[in-house]
C-alpha atoms as one frame of an Amber mdcrd trajectory, in Angstrom:
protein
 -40.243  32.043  93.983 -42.645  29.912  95.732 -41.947  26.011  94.498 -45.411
  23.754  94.218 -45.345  20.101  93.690 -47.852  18.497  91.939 -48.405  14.997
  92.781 -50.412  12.168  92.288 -51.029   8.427  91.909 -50.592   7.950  88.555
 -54.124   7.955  86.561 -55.229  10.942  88.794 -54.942  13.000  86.355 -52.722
  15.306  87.704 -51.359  16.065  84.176 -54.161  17.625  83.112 -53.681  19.805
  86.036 -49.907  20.919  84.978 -51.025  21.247  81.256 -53.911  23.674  82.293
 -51.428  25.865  84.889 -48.876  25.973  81.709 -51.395  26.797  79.553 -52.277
  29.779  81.819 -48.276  30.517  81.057 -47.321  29.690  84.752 -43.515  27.664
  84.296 -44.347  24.011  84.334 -41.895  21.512  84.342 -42.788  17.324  83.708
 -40.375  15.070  86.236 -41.632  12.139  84.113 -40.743  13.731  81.135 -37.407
  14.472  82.361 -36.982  10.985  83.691 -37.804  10.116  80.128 -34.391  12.109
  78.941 -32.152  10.616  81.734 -32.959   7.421  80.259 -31.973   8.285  76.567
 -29.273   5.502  74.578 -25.930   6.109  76.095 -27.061   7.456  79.586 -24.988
   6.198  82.861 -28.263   5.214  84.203 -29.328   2.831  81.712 -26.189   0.933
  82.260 -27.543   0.681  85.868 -30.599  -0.370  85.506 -29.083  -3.445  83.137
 -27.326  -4.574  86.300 -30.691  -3.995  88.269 -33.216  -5.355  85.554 -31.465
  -7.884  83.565 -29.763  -6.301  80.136 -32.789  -7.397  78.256 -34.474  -3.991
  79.259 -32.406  -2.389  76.645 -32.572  -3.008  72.513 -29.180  -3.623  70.866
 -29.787  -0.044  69.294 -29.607   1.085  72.829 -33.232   2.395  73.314 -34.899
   1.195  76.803 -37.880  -1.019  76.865 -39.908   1.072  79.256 -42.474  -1.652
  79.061 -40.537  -4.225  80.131 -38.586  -2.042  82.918 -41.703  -0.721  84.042
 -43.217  -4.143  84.642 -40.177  -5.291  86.214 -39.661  -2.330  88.416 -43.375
  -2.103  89.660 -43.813  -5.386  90.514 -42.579  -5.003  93.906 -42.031  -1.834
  96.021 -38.474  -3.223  96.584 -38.256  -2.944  92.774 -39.623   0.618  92.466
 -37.344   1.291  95.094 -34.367   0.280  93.206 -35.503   2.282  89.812 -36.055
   5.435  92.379 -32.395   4.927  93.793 -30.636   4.679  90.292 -32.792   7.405
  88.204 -33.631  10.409  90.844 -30.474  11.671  91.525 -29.903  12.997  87.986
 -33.535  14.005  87.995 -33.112  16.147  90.823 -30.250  17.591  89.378 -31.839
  18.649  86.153 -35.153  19.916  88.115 -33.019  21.921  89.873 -31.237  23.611
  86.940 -34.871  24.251  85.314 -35.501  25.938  88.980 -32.481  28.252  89.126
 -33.504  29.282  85.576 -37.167  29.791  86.298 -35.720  32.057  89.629 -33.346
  34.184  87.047 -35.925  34.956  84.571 -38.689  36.423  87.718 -40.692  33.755
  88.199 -42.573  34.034  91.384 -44.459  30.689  91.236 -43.436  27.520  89.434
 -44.915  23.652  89.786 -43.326  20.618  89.532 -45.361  17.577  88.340 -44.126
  14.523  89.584 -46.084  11.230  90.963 -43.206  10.335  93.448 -41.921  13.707
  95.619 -43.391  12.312  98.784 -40.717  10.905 100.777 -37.858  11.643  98.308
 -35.199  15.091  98.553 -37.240  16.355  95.927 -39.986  17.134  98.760 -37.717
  19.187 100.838 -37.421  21.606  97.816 -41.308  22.192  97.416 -42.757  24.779
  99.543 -46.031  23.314  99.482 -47.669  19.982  97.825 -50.809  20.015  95.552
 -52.100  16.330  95.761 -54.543  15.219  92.784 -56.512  12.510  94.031 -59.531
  10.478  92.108 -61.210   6.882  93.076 -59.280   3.452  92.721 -61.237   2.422
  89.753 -61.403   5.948  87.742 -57.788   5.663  87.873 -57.635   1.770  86.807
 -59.465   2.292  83.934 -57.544   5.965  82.914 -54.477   3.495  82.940 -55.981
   1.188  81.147 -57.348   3.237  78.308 -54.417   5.133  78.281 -51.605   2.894
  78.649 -53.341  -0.242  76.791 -52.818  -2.608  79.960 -55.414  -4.676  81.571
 -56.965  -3.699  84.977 -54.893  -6.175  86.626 -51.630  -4.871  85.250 -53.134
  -1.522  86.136 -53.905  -2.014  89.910 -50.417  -4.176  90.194 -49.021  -0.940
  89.605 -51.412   1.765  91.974 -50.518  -1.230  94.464 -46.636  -0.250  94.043
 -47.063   3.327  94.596 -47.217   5.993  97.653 -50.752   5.202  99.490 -53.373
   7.856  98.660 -53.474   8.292 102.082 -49.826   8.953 102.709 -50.091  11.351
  99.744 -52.955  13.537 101.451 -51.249  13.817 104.693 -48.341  15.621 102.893
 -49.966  17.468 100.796 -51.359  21.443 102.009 -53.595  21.180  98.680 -56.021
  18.710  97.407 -58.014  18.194  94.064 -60.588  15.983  94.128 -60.807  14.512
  90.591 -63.882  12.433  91.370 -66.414  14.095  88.500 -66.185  15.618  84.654
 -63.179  17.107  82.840 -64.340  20.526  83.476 -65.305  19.990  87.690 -61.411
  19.384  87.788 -60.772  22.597  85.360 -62.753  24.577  87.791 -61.439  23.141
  90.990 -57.723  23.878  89.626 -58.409  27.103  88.413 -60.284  27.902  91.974
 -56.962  26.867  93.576 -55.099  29.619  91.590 -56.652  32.142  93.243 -56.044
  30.313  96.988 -52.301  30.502  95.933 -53.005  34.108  94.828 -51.951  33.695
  91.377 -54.734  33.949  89.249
């Protein structure tokens, strides 16, 4: 089973990509989605990030305020750093179970979506990288509309990821996202044949 990482800063759009390729019924699995679960009431990690983030990131019903963290934790690259240290490990480990079940049941292609692979063990395990890539400002203003933040708060955090550049010279595929909805449809599609799965 060939492994594909799908990566991206975030705003790229590289979501759409992973929701098209699992609506074409390839396996598909969200590493933000998963990070999501590790960071459910009563995980070991949230515990962690209290020490890292001050306990105010967490309600006294035990639910995380991912605004907060996320502000916190993105300020700096020292502070996405720290999240990265505390919450991958037990990503990796559940991405890998999904794996080892997509392997079982035949699969001979799966991707992974996740905006941070470059540069983590997570990499190692991807036998190639698909980078989506669109302009600084498209992206800026997808955050904004779609995480209600202003531009500021949106470049502050493109400012505390991977450079664009350091994703392109890892990746083996890229998606320009730099037109409509349905350029990027075709582009993706187009790249299902390269990987000769369509």
């Amino acid at each position: 089973m060939r492994v594909i990482g799908i990566t991206g800063r975030s705003g790229s759009g590289k979501s759409t990509v992973t929701r098209l390729y699992a609506a074409r019924g390839f396996p598909c699995i969200d590493a933000d989605e998963v990070s999501r679960a590790v960071l459910q009431p009563g995980s070991p990690c949230l515990a962690r990030l209290q020490k890292a983030f001050g306990s105010d990131i967490v309600e006294a019903d035990g639910t995380l305020r991912r605004r907060l963290l996320a502000d916190r934790a993105f300020a700096t690259p020292e502070g996405t750093a720290r999240l990265n240290a505390i919450t991958h490990p037990e990503i990796l480990r559940r991405i890998d179970a999904w794996l080892q079940e997509q392997r079982a049941a035949g699969a001979a292609l799966a991707f992974v979506d996740g905006a941070v692979i470059v540069g983590t063990p997570f990499q190692s395990r991807c036998d190639a990288l698909l980078l989506v890539a669109a302009p600084q400002e498209q992206s800026v203003a997808r955050l904004c509309a779609r995480d209600g933040i202003s531009p500021e708060m949106a470049r502050r955090r493109l400012g505390a990821q991977t450079p664009e550049q350091t994703l392109r010279r890892a990746a083996r595929y890229v998606l320009e996202n730099d037109s409509t909805p349905q350029r990027l449809e075709e582009r993706a599609l187009a790249l299902l044949s390269q990987l000769g799965a369509a």
